[in-house]
Structure formats: C-alpha cells, structure tokens
C-alpha positions as CSV (number, residue, x, y, z in Angstrom):
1,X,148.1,-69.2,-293.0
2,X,147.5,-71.2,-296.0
3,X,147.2,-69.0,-299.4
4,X,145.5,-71.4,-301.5
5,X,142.5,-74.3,-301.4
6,X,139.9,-74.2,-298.4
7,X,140.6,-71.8,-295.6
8,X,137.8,-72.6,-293.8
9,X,139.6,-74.8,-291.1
10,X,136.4,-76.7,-290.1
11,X,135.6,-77.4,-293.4
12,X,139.5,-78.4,-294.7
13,X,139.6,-80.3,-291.4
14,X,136.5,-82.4,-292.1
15,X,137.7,-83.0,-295.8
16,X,141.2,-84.6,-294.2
17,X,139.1,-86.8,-292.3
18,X,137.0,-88.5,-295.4
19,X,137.5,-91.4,-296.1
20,X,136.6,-93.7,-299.5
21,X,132.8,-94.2,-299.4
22,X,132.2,-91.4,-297.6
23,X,129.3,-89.2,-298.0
24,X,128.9,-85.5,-298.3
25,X,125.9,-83.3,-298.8
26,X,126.3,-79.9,-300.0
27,X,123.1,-78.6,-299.4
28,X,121.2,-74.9,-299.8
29,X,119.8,-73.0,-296.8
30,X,116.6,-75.0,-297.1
31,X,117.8,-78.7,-296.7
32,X,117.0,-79.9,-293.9
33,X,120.3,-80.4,-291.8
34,X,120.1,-84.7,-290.5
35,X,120.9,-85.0,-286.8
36,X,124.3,-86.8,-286.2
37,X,126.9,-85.6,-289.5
38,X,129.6,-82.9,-289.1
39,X,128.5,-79.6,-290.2
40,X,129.8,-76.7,-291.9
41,X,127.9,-74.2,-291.9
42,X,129.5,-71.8,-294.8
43,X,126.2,-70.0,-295.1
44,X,126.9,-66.0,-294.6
45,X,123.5,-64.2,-296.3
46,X,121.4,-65.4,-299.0
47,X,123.5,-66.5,-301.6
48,X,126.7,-66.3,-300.3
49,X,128.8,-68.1,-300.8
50,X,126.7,-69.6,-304.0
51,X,126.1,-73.6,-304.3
52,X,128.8,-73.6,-307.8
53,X,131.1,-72.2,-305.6
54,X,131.3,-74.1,-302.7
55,X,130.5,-77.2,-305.0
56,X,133.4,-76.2,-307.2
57,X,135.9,-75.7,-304.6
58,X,134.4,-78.8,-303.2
59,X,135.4,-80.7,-306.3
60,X,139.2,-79.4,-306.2
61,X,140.0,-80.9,-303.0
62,X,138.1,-84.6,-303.3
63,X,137.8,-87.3,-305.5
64,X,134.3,-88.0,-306.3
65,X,133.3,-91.5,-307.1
66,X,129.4,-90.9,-307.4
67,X,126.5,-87.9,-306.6
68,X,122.8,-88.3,-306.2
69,X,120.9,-85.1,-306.6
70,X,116.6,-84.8,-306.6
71,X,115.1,-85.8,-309.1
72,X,113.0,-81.8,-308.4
73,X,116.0,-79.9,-310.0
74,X,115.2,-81.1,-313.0
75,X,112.3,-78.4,-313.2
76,X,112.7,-76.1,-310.6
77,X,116.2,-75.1,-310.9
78,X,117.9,-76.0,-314.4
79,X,120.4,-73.8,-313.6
80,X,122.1,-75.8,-310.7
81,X,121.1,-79.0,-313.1
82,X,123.0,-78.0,-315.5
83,X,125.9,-77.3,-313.2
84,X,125.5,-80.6,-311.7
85,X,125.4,-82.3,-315.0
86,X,128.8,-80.6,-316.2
87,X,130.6,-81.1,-312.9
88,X,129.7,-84.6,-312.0
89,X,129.4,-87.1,-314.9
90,X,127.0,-90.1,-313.8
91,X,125.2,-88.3,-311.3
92,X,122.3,-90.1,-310.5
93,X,118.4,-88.7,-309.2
94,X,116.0,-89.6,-306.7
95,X,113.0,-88.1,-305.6
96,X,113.8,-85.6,-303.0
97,X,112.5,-87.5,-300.1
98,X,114.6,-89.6,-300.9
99,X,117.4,-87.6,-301.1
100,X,116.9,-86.1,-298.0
101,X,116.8,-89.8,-296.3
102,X,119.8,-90.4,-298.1
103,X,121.4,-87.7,-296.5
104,X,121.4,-89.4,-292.9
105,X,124.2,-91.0,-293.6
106,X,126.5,-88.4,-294.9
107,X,129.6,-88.1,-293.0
108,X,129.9,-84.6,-293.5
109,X,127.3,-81.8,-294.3
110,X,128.8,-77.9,-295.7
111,X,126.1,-75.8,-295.8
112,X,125.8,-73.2,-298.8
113,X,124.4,-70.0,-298.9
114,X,122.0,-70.3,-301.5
115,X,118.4,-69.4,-301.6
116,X,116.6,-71.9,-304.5
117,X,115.6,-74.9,-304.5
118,X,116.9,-78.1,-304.9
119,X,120.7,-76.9,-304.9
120,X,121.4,-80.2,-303.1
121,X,123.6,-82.9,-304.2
122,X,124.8,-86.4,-301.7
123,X,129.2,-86.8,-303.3
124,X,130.6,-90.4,-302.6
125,X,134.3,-89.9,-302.2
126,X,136.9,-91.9,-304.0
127,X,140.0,-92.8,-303.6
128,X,143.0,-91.0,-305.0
129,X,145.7,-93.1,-306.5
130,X,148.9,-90.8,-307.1
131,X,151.0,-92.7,-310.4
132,X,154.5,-92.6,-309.5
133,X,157.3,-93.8,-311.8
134,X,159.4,-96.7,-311.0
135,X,162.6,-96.0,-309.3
136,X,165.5,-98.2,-309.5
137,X,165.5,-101.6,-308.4
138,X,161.5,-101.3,-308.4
C-alpha cells in the first residue's frame, strides 16, 4: 500500500491517465455532474473531505497549466476565492453557466465534499518537464 500522495486508487488511477490539455473539474456536492467524464466521487458527508483539501492534494500530483472558476465566487464564497486566487495564479472567470458548459469536456470529474457554493474550479493540465543534467558524451 502506498504511504504517501493519493490513496484513493480511482482517483490516482484517473490522474495517471491525464494527459496535457486535459481537463479536470473539482467540483462541490452541488455541481452538476456532466454525463460522459470519469468520476470520483470523494464525497463522504457534508464537508468532507473539504474543496482546499482535495484541491490541494490535487495540485501536488498535476501540473496545472490554467483554471476557470465562476465568475459567482467572487461574492458568494470569498473564502474558496481567495483559496483559488493563492493556489492557481491566472485563473481565469466565467459566468457559472458557463462554467458548467465548460465542464462537459472535462476528462476527469473528483467530487468534493463540500456544502457552499461555487467551490468549483475546471484545471488544464500541463506538462511536466523533469531538468536532468548532461551526462557524458551528451
């Protein structure tokens, strides 16, 4: 068994399979689930596990190149604002409609536990380029 990252096996075997340009939502128990994306549903009771935390842990295993939240979070939950504006550097809004087309096309869906609104954000994955020294002869 591993001891460290995601133990969720769905959810560390859904990561392995992202590729760049790839599309994740990490959504609250409200969002709408699209027809047609993986899910994991992490969702246990009402704010567990929280939106930070999954979105944190999240964060530790991908490289995220860009993330679109609604434009609604803004207003009706500065708290996961805040935390969006911290984590992810460039995120973008749109009205949540919007977002919520958007979402469609995600490759992947992981479901949080949390209970207010708008604690929904669409990650584009990047791609991770590991810098290794030259050898000899290279």
């Amino acid at each position: 068994m591993k001891k460290a990252g995601i133990l969720n096996r769905h959810l560390a075997g859904a990561l392995a399979e992202l590729g760049h340009g790839h599309e994740v939502l990490v959504c609250d128990a409200g969002m709408p689930v699209p027809d047609g994306p993986r899910v994991v549903d992490l969702a246990f009771r009402a704010g567990v596990p929280s939106f930070a935390e999954v979105l944190d842990g999240l964060l530790a295993e991908l490289v995220v190149e860009g993330a679109t939240a609604a434009d609604e979070i803004t207003d009706d939950n500065p708290a996961a604002a805040r935390l969006l504006s911290e984590r992810l550097p460039g995120l973008t809004h749109v009205p949540h409609e919007r977002l919520k087309e958007l979402s469609a096309r995600a490759r992947l869906v992981v479901r949080t536990g949390e209970a207010r609104p708008y604690a929904n954000v669409l990650l584009r994955c990047g791609v991770f380029f590991q810098v290794v020294p030259p050898g000899p002869g290279l």
